[in-house]
N, C-alpha and C positions, 0 to 999 in steps of 0.2 A: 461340216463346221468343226468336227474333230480336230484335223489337222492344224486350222487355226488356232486353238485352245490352245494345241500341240505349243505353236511358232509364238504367240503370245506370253504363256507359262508352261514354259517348257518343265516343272517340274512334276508333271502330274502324278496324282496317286493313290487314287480312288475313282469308283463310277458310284451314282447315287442318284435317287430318284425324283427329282425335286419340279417344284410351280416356277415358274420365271419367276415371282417374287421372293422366294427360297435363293433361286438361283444368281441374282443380284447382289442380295442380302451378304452370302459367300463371298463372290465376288469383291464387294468392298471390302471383304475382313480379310481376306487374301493379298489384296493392293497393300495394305498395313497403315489404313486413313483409323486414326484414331478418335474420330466424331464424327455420328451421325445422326441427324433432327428430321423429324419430320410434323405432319398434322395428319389424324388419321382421315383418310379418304378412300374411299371405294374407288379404282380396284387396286390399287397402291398399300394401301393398309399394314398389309402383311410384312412388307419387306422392313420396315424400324419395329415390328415385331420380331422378325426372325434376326434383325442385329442383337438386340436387346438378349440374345441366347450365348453372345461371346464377350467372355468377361472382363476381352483385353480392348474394347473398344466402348466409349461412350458417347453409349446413344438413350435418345431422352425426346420427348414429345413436348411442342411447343406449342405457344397456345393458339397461334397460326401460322400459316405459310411463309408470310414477309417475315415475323421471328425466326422462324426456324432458318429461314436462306440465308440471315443474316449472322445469325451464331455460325453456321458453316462455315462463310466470310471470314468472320472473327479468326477461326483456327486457321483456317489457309492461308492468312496474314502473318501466322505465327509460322509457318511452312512446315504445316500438319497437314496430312493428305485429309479433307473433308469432303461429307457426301450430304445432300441434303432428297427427301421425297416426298411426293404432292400429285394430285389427281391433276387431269386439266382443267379444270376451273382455279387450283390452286393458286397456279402459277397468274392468274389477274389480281391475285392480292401480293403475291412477291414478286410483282413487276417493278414494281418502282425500287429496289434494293438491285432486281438483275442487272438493268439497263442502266444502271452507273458503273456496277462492277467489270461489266463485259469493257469498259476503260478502263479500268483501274487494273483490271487483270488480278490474278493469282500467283504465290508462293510456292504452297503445297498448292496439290493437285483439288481440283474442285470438281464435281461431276452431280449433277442435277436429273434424277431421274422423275421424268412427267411420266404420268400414266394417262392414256384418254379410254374414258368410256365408249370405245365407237358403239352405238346403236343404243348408249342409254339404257340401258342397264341400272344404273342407279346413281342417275344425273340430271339437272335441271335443262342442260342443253347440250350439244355436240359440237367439241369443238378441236382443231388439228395443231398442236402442240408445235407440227413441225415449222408453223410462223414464226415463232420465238428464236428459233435460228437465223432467218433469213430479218428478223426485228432488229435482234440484239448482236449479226455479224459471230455469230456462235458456230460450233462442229455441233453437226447432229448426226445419231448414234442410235438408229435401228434394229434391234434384232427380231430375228422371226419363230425360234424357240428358246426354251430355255438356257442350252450347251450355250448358244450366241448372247442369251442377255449376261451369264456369268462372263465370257469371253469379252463383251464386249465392254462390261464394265472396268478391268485389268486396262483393255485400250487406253480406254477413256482417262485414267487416272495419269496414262503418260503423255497421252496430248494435250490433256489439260497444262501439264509442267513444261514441253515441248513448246507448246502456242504460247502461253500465258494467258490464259484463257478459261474461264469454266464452260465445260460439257455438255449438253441436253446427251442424254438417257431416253429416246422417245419410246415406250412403252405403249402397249393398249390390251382391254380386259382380259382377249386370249392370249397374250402372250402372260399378262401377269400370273393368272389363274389355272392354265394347263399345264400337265407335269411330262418332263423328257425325263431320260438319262441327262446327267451331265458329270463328264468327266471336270474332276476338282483336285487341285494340289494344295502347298500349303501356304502359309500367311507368310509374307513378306516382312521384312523390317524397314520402316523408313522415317528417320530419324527427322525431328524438328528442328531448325536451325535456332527457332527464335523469333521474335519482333524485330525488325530494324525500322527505326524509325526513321521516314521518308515523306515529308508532304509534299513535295510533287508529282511521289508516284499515289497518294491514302490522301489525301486531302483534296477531292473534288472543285474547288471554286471554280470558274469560267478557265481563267487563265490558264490551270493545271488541266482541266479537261479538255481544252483545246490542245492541248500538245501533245494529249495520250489519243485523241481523236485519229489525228497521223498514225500513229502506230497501228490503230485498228487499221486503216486504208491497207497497211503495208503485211497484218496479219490477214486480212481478207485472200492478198493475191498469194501468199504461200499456202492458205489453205487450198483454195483453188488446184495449185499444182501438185500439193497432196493428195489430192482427193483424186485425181484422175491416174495415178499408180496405187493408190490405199489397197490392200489387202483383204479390205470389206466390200469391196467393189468387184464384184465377177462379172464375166461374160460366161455363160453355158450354151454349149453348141447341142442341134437338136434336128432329126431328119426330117421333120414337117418344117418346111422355109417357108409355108406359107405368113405367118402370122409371127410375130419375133414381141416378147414381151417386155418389158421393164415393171420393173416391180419394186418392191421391199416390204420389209415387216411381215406379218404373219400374211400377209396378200400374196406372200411368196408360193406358199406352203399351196395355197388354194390353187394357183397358177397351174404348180404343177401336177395336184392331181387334177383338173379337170383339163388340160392338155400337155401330156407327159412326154410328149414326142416334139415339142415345139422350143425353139432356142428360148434364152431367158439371159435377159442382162439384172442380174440380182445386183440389188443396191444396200450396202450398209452403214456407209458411210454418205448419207444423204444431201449434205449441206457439207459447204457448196458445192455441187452436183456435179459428175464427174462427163460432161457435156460431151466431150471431144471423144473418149470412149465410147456414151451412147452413139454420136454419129458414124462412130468407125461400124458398131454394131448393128444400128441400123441399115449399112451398105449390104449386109448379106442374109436380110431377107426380106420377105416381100411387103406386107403392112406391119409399122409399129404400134402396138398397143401398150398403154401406160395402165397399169393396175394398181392404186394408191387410194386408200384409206384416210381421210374422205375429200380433201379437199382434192381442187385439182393442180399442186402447187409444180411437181414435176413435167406436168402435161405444158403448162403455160410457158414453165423455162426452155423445154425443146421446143416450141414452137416461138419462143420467140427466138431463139438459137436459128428458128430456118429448117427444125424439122418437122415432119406432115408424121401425124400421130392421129390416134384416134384413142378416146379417155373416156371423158364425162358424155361425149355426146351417144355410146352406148353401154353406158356403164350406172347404176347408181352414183347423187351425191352423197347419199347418209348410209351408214350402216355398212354392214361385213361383207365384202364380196366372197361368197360362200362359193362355189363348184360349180353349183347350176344357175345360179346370177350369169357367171362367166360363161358358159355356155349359151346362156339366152344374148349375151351379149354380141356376141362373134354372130350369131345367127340374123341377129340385129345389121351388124355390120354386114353380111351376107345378101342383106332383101329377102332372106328366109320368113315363111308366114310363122310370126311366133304362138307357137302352142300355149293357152294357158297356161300354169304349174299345178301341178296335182291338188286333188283335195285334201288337205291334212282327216287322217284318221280322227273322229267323234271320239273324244276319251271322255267318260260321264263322270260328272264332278262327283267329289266323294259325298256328299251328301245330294243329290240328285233332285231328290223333290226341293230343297230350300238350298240350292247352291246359296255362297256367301263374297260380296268383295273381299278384298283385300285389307285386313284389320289388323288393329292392335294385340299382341299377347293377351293371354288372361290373367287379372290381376294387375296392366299393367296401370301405373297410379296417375297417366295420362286420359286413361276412360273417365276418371272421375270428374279431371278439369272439364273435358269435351263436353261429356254431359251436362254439368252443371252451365255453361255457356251455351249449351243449343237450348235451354232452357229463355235464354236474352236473344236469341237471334234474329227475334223481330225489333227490339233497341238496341243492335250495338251493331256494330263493323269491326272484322277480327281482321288485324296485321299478321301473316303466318313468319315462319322461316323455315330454315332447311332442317330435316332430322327428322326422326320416324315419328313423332308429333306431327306430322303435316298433314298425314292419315287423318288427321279430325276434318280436313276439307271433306272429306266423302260422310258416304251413308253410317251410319243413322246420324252422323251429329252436324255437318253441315255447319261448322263452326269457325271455317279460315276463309276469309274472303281474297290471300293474296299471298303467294309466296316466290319471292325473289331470286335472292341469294345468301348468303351466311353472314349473318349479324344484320341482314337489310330491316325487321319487323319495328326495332322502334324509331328507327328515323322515318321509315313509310309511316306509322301510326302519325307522327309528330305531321308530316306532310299531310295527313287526314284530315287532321284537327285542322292546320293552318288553311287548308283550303276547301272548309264545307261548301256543300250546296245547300237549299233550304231542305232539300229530303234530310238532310246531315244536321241538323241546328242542335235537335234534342237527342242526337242518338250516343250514347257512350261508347269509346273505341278504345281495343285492347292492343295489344303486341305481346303475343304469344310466343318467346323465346327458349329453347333447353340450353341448359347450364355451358356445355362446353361450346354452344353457338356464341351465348352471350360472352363469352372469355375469350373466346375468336374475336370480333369483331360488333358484338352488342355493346361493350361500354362507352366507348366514342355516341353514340347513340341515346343513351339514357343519356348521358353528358351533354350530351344538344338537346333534348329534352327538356331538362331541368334547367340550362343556362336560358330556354327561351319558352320557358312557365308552358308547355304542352299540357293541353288538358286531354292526358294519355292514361290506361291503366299498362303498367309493364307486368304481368304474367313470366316468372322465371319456373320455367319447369325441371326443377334439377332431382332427377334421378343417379345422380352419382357419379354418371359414366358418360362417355360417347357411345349412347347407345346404336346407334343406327350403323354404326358400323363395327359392332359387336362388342360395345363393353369398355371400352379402352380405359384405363383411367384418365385423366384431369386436374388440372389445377385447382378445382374445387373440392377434391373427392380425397385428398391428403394420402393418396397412394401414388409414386412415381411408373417409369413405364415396365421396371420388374418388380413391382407390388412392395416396394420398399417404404416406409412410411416417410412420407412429404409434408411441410407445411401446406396448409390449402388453405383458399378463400372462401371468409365469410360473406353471403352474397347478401345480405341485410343489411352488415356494417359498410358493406363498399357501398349499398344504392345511398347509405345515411353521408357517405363521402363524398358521394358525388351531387351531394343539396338537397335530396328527397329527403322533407322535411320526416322524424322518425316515427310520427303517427300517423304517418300512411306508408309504413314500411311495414308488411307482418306475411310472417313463414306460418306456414298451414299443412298440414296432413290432409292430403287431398281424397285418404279415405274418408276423414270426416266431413260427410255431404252439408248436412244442414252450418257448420262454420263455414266449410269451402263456399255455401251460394253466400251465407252471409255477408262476407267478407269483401267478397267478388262486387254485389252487389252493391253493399255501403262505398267500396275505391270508383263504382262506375258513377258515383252521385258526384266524389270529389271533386270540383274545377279545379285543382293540380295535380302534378305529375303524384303517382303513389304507384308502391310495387307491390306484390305479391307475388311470395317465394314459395311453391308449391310440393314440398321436402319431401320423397318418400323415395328410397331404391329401385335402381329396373330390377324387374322381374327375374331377367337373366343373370344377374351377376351374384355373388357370392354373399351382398351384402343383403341381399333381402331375406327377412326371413317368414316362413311360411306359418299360415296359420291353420285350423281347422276347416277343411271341405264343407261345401255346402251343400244341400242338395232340397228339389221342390217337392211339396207334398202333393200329392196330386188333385186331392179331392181339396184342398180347400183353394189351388190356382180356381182365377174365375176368368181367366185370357184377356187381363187388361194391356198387356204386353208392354207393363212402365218399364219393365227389367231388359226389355229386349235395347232402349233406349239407352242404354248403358253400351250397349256394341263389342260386349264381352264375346268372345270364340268358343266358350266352355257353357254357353247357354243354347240351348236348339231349342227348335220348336218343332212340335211332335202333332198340330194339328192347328188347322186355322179356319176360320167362318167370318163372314158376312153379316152384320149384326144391323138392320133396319130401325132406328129411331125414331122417333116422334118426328113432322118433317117431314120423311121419306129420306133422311139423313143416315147414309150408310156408316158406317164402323168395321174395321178391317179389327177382328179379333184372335189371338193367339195362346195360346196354352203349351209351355215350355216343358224343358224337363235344363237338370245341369249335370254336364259331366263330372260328377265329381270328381273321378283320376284326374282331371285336367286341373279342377279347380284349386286354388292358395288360400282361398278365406278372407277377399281381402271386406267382404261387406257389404262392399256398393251396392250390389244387385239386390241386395236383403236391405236397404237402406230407402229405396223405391219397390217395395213391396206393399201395394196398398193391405190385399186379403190377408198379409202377413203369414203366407205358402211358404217361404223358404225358412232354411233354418238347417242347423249344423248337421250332417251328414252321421249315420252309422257307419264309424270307419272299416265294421269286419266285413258290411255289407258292398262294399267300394270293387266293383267290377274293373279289367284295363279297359282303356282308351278305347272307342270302335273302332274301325279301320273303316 
C-alpha cells in the first residue's frame, strides 16, 4: 500500500506509528477539509479526538450523528473540504440528511467515515455499513490497515469533488483500533470558494430532486467504469490456483495469512464493484471464494453477474473471519471431516473463589440509582438505554427491563404506560436515560411524553460526560471537544421547557440514598410525567472528586451482605454460609472486606450498613490494589 500513499500524496515525509483511527484523523488534516463533527461512538471515537489535536481545523462533537452529517453538509456547501464520523448504528440516525444529499451532491469534498463493530464488541447489533453505498448510489472506500485508511482518506476527498458526491469511509473495530506504520506527508491547502446560492441544485422539493435524480443514474454508470480501472482495485497472482479469493477490508489481511500462496483479487474500492475485473480474475483459477465481513453483499453481485462463487455457505455471517475460520472453511468446501477447534486455555479469574460479572466502576454515582431501584423491582418496570448504565440490567440490581437504542428509554417508557396489561395497572415505570443519550435523541421523547400526559418517571443520569466511551465531553457538561469552556445545558430548566410541570422536576446527588429513594419513590406515585436529574461526575473524569477511603471493621460485620447490593467492585467478600431460619428458610450470608486503594468514598456502601461495620479508612494503613 506504500506505493499507493506514494501515487496519492506523492509528498511524503515521515513514517509514524499510528491506529486506523489516528491514521484517518491525519488523513483528513492532510486533504486540508477544514471541518470535522462527529458523535462519540465505539470503535470510531478516536478519530474527532485525534482531529481535535490540529489547531488549523474545526472539529467539534455534535449532539448526534444526523447533526453532525449535516454541519459537514453545511461547509461542503460553502466548498470547504468536510468530514464527518459515526459507528454503524450511527449512520440510522443520519440517514435521513444522507439520502437527500447523495442528490444534491457536494462543493467541497465530503467523506463520511462508518466504523462497524464486526462481532460486537461494544454494540447493540451488527450491522454492514457497506449497504449505504449500494442505498444511497455512493463510492465506498475500504481499507485493510492503517497506511490504507490515511491513504485512502486523501482518495476519497478527491472523488468526492470528482463525483459530486460524498464518500463512505467503510471502517470496522480492527482496522480503527490496530496500529501499522504509516507513511504521512503534509496538509494541503484547499481554499473555500463560498456559498453560491442555487435552489435547484440546495433546495430539495419533488421538482428539483427529480432532476438531480438523472444525474445520480448518470454518476452511478461513471462510477461503475471507475471502479473497474481504480487503483484500489488489485488482482494479486499466487502459485496455489486452486482456490482464487476476493476480498477486502481487514478480511484481506486474514486471507493472506491463512493461505499465502493463493491469488487474491483485493478490493478497495468496493461500490460499485469492479465486476468485469473479478470475472477476468476468476477465469484463471479454479474455485472463487468471496471473504467479506459480514454480510454477503459482494457474493450476491457475482452471482448475480453469472459467477459461481462460493461465501456464506462456508463461511461465517457474523463476526471476524480470523485465519482458522478460513481454514475450517476451504475444508468445509473440501468434504474434509471438520475437526473441532481447540480448547481455549482455563485462565482462573482473578478472584477465583467469588469470580464477579461485568460491573460498574467504584464509586460510580450510577450504583447508587440502580440500587435504590432494585429496591422497586417488584413495582415498577424500568425503560433502559444505551451507555454503561445499561449494566444495571444484570446482577445484583436487575433494574432495566429493555434496552433499545440511543434516546429509545422514554418513548418505550411512554409506550409502557399507553399500553398496560392488568399485571401493569399499579406498577410505576421509569426511563432511565444518561445525559449525553438524552441530548442525542432523549428530548423528542420527553417531548412526546409531556405532549401526551405519560404517566412516566424520566431518570436523567448525568454524570458529565459520554462516559461509555471514555469521558467525552457534552453539551451538558460546558466543556467543548478541547476542554475549552462551552455554554452547556441545564437539564432541569429544559425538562421545565418542555411542560414537565417544575414540581416534579428535581436534581439529586445520587450519593444521597435516603433523598435519592425518597424522591424516586414520591415521582413513581405522580400520574404525570416528572423527571429526576441524578447530578454527580463519572468517576473517571477529572471532574470528580475523591473522598476519604472506606474500609469494614471486621468484628462488628454480621454478613448481612446489604452492602454487596450496591454492586460496588471495591467490596469482596472474604467468606460466605448458609444460614437456616425459622421455616427451614435458608439465607445465603456474606462477610466482606473493602479495598480501600480502590475505594473514593463515595458513602453508598456505609449508607446500607445496618451493623454500622464500615467507616473511614486509616489512610497510613491502606495496602496497593491485590493482583
Amino acid at each position: 500500500m506504500n506505493a499507493l500513499a506514494e501515487e496519492i500524496n506523492p509528498a511524503l515525509a515521515s513514517r509514524r506509528f499510528m491506529s486506523g483511527n489516528e491514521a484517518v484523523a491525519r488523513g483528513v488534516w492532510e486533504s486540508g477539509a477544514r471541518v470535522a463533527t462527529a458523535y462519540p461512538g465505539t470503535p470510531a471515537t478516536e478519530i474527532l479526538e485525534y482531529l481535535g489535536t490540529y489547531d488549523d481545523i474545526h472539529a467539534n462533537w455534535s449532539p448526534n450523528e444526523k447533526v453532525s452529517l449535516e454541519v459537514a453538509i453545511g461547509a461542503s456547501m460553502c466548498g470547504t473540504r468536510a468530514f464527518c464520523a459515526m459507528k454503524h448504528v450511527g449512520m440510522n440516525v443520519a440517514a435521513d440528511a444522507l439520502m437527500t444529499q447523495t442528490l444534491a451532491g457536494v462543493v467541497g469534498g465530503l467523506v463520511i467515515a462508518i466504523a462497524d463493530d464486526v462481532g460486537m464488541s461494544s454494540s447493540q447489533n451488527e450491522q454492514d455499513s457497506r449497504y449505504w453505498g449500494r442505498f444511497a448510489h455512493l463510492p465506498v472506500l475500504e481499507p485493510a490497515d492503517s497506511q490504507e485508511a490515511y491513504a485512502m482518506v486523501l482518495e476519497a476527498f478527491e472523488l468526492s469533488e470528482q463525483f459530486d458526491c460524498p464518500v463512505i469511509l467503510r471502517l470496522t473495530t480492527r482496522i480503527c483500533h490496530v496500529k501499522g506504520v504509516v507513511s504521512t506527508g503534509q496538509r494541503q491547502q484547499h481554499a473555500a470558494a463560498g456559498f453560491t446560492p442555487d435552489p435547484a441544485h440546495w433546495v430539495m422539493v419533488p421538482g428539483n430532486a427529480k432532476n438531480r435524480l438523472q444525474l445520480q443514474h448518470q454518476r452511478d454508470g461513471k462510477l461503475r467504469a471507475y471502479s473497474e480501472q481504480s487503483p484500489l482495485n488489485s488482482s494479486q497472482p499466487g502459485s496455489d490456483q486452486r482456490y482464487g479469493f476476493v476480498t477486502s477490508g481487514p478480511a484481506y489481511v486474514h486471507v493472506k495469512e491463512a493461505f499465502p500462496e493463493a491469488p487474491v483479487y483485493k478490493i478497495g474500492f468496493s461500490h460499485p464493484l469492479p465486476v468485469e475485473q473479478i470475472r477476468q480474475f476468476a477465469g484463471g483459477v479454479g474455485s472463487l471464494i468471496v471473504v467479506e465481513e459480514t454480510e454477503p453483499l459482494i457474493e450476491n453481485e457475482l452471482k448475480a453477474a453469472g459467477l459461481t462463487v462460493s461465501g456464506k455457505d462456508i463461511l461465517p455471517a457474523s463476526g471476524e473471519l480470523a485465519p482458522e475460520i478460513l481454514r475450517r472453511g476451504i475444508a468445509r468446501l473440501n468434504g474434509e471431516v471438520e475437526q473441532p477447534p481447540a480448547q481455549p486455555i482455563a485462565i482462573p479469574p482473578v478472584q477465583a473463589l467469588f469470580p464477579r460479572p461485568p460491573t460498574m466502576c467504584v464509586s460510580c454515582p450510577h450504583l447508587a440509582v440502580f440500587y435504590t431501584l432494585s429496591r422497586l423491582r417488584k413495582r415498577a418496570n424500568f425503560a433502559g438505554d444505551i451507555g454503561c448504565y445499561t449494566l444495571g440490567a444484570g446482577k445484583p440490581w436487575n433494574a432495566l427491563d429493555t434496552c433499545i437504542c440511543m434516546g429509545s428509554a422514554i418513548g418505550i417508557g411512554l409506550g409502557m404506560d399507553l399500553g398496560r396489561g392488568e399485571s401493569d395497572k399499579e406498577k410505576g415505570i421509569f426511563s432511565i436515560i444518561g445525559d449525553s443519550t438524552f441530548l442525542h435523541l432523549g428530548i423528542q421523547g420527553l417531548l412526546d411524553l409531556v405532549y401526551n400526559q405519560g404517566n412516566v418517571t424520566v431518570m436523567i443520569l448525568d454524570n458529565s460526560a459520554t462516559g461509555m466511551t471514555g469521558g467525552q465531553n457534552n453539551h451538558g457538561n460546558g466543556r467543548d471537544l478541547r476542554g475549552r469552556e462551552a455554554p452547556k445545558v441545564d437539564f432541569a430548566e429544559l425538562a421545565c421547557a418542555l411542560g414537565v410541570d417544575r414540581e416534579r422536576v428535581h436534581v439529586v446527588d445520587p450519593y444521597d440514598l435516603p433523598v435519592l429513594y425518597k424522591i424516586v419513590k414520591q415521582e413513581m406515585a405522580a400520574p404525570v410525567p416528572s423527571v429526576i436529574v441524578a447530578k454527580r461526575p463519572c468517576v473517571l473524569t477529572d471532574r470528580f472528586a475523591p473522598r476519604r477511603p472506606l474500609m469494614v471493621e471486621a468484628d462488628k460485620c454480621n454478613g448481612c451482605a446489604n452492602c454487596l447490593s450496591v454492586g460496588c467492585p471495591a467490596i469482596l467478600v472474604t467468606r460466605r454460609e448458609t444460614e437456616v431460619r425459622k421455616g427451614g428458610r435458608e439465607v445465603m450470608k456474606a462477610w466482606v472486606r473493602i479495598e480501600s486503594a480502590a475505594c473514593t468514598g463515595c458513602d453508598i456502601c456505609l449508607q446500607t450498613c445496618g451493623p454500622e461495620a464500615i467507616l473511614p479508612a486509616d489512610l497510613s494503613r491502606i495496602e496497593p490494589i491485590e493482583e
